[in-house]
C-alpha positions as a Markdown table, in Angstrom:
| # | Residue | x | y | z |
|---|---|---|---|---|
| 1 | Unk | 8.8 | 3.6 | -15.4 |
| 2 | Unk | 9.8 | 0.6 | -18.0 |
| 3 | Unk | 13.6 | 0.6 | -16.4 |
| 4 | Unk | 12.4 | -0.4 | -13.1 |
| 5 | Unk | 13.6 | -3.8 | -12.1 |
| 6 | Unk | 10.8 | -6.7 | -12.7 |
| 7 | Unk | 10.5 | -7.5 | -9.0 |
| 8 | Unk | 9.1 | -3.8 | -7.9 |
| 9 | Unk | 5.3 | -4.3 | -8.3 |
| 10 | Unk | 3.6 | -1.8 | -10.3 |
| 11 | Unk | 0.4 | -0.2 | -9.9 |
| 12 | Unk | -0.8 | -0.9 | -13.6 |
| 13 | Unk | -0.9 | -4.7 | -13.6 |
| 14 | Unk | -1.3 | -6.0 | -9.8 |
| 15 | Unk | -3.9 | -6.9 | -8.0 |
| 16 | Unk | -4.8 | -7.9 | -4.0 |
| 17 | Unk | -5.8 | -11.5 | -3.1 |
| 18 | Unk | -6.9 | -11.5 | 0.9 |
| 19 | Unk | -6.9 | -14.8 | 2.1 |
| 20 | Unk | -9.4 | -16.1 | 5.3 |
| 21 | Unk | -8.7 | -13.6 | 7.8 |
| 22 | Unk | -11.7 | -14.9 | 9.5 |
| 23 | Unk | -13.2 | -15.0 | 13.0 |
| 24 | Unk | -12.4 | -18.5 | 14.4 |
| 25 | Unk | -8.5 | -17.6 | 13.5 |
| 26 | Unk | -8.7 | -14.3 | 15.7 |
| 27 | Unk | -7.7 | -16.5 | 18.8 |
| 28 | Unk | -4.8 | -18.9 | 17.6 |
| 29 | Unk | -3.2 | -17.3 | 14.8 |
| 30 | Unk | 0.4 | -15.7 | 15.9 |
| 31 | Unk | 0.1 | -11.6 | 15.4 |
| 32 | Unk | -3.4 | -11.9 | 14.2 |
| 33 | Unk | -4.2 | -8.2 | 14.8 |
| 34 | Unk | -1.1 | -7.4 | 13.1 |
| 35 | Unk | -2.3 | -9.1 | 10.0 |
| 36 | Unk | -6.1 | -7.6 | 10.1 |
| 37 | Unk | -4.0 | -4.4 | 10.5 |
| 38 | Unk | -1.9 | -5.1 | 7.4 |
| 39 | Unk | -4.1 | -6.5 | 5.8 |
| 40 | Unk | -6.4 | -3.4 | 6.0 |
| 41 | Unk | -3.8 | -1.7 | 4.9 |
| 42 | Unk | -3.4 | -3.2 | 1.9 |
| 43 | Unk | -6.5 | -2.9 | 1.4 |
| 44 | Unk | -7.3 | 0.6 | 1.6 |
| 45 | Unk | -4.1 | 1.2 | -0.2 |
| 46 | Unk | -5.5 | -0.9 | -3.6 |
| 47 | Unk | -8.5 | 0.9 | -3.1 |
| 48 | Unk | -6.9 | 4.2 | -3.4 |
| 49 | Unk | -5.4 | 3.3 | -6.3 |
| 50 | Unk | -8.0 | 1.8 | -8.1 |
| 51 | Unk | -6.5 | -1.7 | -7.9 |
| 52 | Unk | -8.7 | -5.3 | -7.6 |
| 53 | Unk | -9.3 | -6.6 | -4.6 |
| 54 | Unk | -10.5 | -10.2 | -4.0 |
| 55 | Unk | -11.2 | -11.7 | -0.5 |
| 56 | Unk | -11.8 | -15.6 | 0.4 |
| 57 | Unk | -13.8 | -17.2 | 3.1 |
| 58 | Unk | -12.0 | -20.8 | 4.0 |
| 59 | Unk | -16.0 | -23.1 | 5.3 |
| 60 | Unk | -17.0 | -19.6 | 6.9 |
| 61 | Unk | -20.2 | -21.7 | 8.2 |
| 62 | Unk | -17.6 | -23.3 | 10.6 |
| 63 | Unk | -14.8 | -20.2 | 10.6 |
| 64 | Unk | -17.2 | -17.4 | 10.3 |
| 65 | Unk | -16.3 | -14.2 | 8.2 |
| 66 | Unk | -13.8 | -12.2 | 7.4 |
| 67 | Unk | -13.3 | -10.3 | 11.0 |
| 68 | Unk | -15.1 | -6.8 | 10.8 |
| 69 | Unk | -12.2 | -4.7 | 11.3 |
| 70 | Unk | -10.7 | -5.5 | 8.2 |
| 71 | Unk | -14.1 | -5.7 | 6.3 |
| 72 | Unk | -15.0 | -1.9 | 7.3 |
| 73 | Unk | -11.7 | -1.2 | 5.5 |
| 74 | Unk | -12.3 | -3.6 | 1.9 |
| 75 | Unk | -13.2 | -1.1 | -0.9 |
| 76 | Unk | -17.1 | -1.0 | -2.3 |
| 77 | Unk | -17.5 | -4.1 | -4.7 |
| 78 | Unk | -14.8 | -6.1 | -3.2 |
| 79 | Unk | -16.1 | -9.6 | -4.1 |
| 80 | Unk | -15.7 | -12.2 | -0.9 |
| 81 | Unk | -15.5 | -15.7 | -2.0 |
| 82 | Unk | -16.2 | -19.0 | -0.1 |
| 83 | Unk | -14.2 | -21.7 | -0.7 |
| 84 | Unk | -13.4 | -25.0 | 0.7 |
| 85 | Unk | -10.0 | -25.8 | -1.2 |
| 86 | Unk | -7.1 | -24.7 | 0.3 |
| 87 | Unk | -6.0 | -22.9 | -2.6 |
| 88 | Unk | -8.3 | -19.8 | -4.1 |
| 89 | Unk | -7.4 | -21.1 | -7.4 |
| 90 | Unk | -9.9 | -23.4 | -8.8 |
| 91 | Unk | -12.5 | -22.0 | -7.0 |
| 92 | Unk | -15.3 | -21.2 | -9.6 |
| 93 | Unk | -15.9 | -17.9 | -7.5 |
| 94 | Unk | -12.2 | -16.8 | -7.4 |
| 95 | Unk | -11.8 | -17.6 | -10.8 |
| 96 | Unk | -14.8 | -15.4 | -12.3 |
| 97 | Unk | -13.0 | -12.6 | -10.1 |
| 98 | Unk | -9.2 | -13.2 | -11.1 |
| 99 | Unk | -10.0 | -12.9 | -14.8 |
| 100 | Unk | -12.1 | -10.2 | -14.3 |
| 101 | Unk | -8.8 | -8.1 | -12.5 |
| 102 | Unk | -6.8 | -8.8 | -15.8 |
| 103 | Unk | -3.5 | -8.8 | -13.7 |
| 104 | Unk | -0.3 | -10.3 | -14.3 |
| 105 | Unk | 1.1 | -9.5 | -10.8 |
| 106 | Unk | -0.7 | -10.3 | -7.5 |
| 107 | Unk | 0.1 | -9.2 | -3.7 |
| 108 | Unk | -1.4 | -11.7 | -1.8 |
| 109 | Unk | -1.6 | -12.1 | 2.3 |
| 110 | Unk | -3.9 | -13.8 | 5.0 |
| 111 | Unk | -3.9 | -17.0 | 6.9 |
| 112 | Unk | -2.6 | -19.8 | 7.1 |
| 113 | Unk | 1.1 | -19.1 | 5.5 |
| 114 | Unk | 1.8 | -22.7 | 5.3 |
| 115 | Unk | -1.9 | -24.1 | 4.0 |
| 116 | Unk | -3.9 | -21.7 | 2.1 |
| 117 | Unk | -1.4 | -18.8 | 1.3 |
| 118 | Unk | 1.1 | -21.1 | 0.1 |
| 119 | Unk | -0.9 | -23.3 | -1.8 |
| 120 | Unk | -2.4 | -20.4 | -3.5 |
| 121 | Unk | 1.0 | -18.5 | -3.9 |
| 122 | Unk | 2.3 | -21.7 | -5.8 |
| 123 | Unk | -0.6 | -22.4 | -7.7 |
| 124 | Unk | -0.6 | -18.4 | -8.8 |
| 125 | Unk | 3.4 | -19.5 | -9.9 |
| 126 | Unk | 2.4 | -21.9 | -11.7 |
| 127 | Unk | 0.0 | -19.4 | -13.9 |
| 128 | Unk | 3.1 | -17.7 | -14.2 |
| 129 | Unk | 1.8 | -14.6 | -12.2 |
| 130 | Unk | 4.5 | -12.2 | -10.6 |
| 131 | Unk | 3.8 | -12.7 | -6.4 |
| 132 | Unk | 4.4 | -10.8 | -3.7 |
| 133 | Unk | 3.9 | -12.2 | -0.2 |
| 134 | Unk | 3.1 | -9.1 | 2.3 |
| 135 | Unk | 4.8 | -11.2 | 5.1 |
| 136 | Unk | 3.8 | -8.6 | 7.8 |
| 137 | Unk | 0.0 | -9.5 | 6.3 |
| 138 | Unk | 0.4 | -13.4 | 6.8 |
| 139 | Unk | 0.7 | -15.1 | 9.4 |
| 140 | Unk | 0.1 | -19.2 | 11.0 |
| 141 | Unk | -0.5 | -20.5 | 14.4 |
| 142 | Unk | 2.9 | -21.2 | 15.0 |
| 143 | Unk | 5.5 | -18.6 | 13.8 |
| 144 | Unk | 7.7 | -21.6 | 12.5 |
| 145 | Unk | 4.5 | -23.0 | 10.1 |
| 146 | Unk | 4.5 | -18.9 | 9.3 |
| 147 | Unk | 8.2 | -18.8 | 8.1 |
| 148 | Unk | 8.2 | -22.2 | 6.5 |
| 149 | Unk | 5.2 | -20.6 | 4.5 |
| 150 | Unk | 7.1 | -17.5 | 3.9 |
| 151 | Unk | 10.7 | -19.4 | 2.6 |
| 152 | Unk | 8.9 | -21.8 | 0.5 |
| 153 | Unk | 6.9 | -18.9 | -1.3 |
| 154 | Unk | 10.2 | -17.1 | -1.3 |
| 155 | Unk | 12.3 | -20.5 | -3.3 |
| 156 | Unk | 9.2 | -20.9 | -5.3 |
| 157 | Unk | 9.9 | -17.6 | -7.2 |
| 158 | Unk | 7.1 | -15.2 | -4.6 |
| 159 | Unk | 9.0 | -11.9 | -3.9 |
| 160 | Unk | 8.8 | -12.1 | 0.3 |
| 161 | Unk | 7.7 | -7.8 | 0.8 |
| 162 | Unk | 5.9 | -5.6 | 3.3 |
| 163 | Unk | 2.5 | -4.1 | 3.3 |
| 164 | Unk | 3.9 | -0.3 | 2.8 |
| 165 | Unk | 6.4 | -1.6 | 0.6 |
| 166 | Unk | 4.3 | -2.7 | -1.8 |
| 167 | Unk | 2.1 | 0.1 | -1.8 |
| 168 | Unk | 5.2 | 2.6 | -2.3 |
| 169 | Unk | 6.0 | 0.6 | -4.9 |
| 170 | Unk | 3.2 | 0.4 | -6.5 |
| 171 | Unk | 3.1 | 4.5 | -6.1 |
| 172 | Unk | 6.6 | 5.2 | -7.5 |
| 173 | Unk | 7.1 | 8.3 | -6.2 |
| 174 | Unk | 5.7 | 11.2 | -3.9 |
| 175 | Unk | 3.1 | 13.9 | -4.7 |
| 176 | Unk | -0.5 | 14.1 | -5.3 |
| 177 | Unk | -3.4 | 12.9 | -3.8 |
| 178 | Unk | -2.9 | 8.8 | -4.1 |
| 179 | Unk | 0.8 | 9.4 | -2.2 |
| 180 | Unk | -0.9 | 11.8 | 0.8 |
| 181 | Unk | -3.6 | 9.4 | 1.4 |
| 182 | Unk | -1.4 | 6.8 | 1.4 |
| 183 | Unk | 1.2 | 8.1 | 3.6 |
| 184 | Unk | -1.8 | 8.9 | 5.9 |
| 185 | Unk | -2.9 | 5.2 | 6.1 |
| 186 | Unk | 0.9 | 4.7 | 7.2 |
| 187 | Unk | 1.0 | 6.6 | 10.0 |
């Protein structure tokens, strides 16, 4: 698929970057379920196809952990890093686990949009990484601090997507057992 234009992700080279979707955020961040949802998605979707997943805690002995409804849905091995920094990168934890994926192109999603999914989006840029912001899978307290994240990801050079977009993407094309299970997860 070398013709395909350089903004579809493809499954060969990308990798899934979860950011804090944690317990203290359940109550005050706009569409939260949504996001676990998404989120969970995404994961299970990476999973299926064999793709890297990496997951960050922001202080989770004052936030608590990653929320147990998208944790029961993180494939085996999926390494959960703590961090402090708003951005993932930098974090000697993160950084062990993003050169371990070997990927050039990285869907990323979580909370906040405007603190520690942009600042980890840009810094990602700046490695000059291929992004994609599953904006259905990211969300703020305030839906304005949420689209501010999302637009300045978006003039930065992220590609704004979808969870299933992504993932169809990623797929290319229907048939076989990685496209039924899936389109399953869809549904």
């Amino acid at each position: 698929m070398s013709n395909r234009h350089p903004a579809l992700a493809t499954r060969e080279d990308a990798g899934l970057i979860i950011i804090d979707v944690q317990d203290a955020f359940a109550p005050v961040i706009d569409g939260f379920d949504e996001v676990v949802g998404n989120c969970g998605l995404l994961a299970e979707g990476f999973g299926v196809m064999g793709r890297p997943v990496i997951v960050t805690e922001q202080y989770p002995k004052g936030l608590g952990h990653t929320v147990q409804a998208l944790a029961d849905r993180l494939p085996e091995g999926t390494p959960i890093i703590e961090k402090t920094r708003f951005s993932a990168c930098g974090v000697e934890g993160f950084e062990d686990a993003y050169d371990a994926a070997r990927c050039d192109t990285w869907v990323v999603c979580g909370v906040e949009s405007h603190v520690c999914v942009n600042q980890t989006v840009h810094d990602l840029l700046s490695r000059g990484a291929s992004v994609h912001v599953a904006a259905d899978a990211a969300s703020s307290r305030t839906q304005a601090n949420r689209q501010a994240g999302l637009d300045k990801a978006a003039r930065a050079g992220a590609h704004v997507t979808s969870a299933e977009m992504v993932l169809f993407e990623m797929l290319g094309q229907a048939g076989g057992p990685e496209f039924k299970a899936i389109s399953a997860l869809v549904r």
